[in-house]
ROTORNU-865819 format. One record per residue (C-alpha): residue in three letters; x, y, z; residue number from 1. Coordinates in nm, 3 decimals. Example, Ala and Ser with C-alpha at 12.3 -4.5 7.8 and 13.67 -1.06 7.14 Angstrom:
BEGIN
> ALA;1.230;-0.450;0.780;1
> SER;1.367;-0.106;0.714;2
***
This chain:
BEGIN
> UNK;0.000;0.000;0.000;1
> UNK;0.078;0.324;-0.033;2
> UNK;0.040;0.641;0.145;3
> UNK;-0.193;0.918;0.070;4
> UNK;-0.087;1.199;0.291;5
> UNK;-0.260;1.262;0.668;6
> UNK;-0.660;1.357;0.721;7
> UNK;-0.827;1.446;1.044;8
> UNK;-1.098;1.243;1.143;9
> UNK;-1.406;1.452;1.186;10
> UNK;-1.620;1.461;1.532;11
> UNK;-1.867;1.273;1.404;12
> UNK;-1.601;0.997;1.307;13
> UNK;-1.585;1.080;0.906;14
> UNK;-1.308;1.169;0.753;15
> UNK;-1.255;1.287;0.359;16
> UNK;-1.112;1.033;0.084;17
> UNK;-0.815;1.210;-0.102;18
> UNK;-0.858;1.206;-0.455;19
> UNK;-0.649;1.047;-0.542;20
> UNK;-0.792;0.730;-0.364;21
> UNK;-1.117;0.782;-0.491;22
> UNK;-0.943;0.741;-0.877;23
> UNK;-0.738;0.441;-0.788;24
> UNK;-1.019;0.293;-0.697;25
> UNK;-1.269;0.408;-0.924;26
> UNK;-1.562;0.551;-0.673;27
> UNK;-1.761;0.872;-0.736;28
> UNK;-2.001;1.041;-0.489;29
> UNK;-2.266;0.787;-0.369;30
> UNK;-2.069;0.461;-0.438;31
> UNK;-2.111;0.190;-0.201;32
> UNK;-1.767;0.137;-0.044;33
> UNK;-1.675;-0.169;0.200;34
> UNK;-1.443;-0.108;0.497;35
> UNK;-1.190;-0.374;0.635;36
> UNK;-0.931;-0.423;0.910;37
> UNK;-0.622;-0.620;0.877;38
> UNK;-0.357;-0.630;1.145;39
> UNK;-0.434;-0.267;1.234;40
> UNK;-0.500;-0.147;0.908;41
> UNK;-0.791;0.012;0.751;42
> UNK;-0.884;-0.021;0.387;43
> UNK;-1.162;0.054;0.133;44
> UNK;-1.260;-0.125;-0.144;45
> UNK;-1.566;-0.013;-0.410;46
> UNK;-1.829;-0.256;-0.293;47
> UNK;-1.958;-0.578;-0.577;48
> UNK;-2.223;-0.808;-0.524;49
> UNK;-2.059;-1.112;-0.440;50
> UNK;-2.237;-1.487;-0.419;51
> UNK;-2.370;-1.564;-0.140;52
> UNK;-2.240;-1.923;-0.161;53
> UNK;-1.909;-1.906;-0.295;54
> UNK;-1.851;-1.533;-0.224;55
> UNK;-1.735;-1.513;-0.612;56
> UNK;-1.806;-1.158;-0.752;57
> UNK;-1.809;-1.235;-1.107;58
> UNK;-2.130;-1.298;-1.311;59
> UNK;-2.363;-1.254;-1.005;60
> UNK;-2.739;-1.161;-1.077;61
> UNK;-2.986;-1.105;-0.793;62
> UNK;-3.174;-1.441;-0.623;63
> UNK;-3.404;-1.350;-0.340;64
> UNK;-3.286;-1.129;-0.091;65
> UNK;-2.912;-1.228;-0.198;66
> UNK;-2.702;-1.251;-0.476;67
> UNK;-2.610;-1.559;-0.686;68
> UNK;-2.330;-1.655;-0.928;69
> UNK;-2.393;-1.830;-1.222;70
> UNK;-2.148;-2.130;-1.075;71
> UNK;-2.363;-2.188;-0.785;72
> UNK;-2.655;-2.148;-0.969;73
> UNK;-2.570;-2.449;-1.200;74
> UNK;-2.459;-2.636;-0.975;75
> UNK;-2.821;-2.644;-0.755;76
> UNK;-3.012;-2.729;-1.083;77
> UNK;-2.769;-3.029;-1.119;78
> UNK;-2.830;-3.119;-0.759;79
> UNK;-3.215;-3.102;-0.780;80
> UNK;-3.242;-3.270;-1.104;81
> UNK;-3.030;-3.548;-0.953;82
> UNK;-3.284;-3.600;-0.624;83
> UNK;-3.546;-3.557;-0.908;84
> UNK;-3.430;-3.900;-1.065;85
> UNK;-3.327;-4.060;-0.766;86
> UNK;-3.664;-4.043;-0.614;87
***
């Protein structure tokens, strides 16, 4: 990683995302961002929809209240299909 300069963290515990973060990353105003912790360490990613059974984040469409990848999804039609015959 590397640095960005120092920011103050506000009262209210925000604190403003240099510019130059933002365009590394690729988020505008209103993006959904994730935070993590590692060993002390903050970062920020720009948030995907990520399967909810593999955690993948490529090809994922909506299922329910979750998200899906095409993978997964494939691989539950083979499973029911296969009880379907066995039964």
């Amino acid at each position: 990683m590397k640095p960005f300069g120092v920011r103050k963290i506000e009262l209210s515990g925000r604190f403003p995302i240099p510019k130059e973060v933002r365009e590394e990353i690729s988020i505008k105003s209103d993006d959904p961002v994730e935070f993590f912790t590692d060993d002390g360490c903050i970062g920020i990613m720009k948030y995907k929809e990520r399967c909810c059974i593999c955690e993948a984040n490529n090809d994922v469409k909506p299922f329910k209240n979750n998200f899906i990848c095409q993978n997964c999804k494939d691989e539950i039609i083979i499973m029911a299909n296969r009880k379907k015959e066995a039964c």
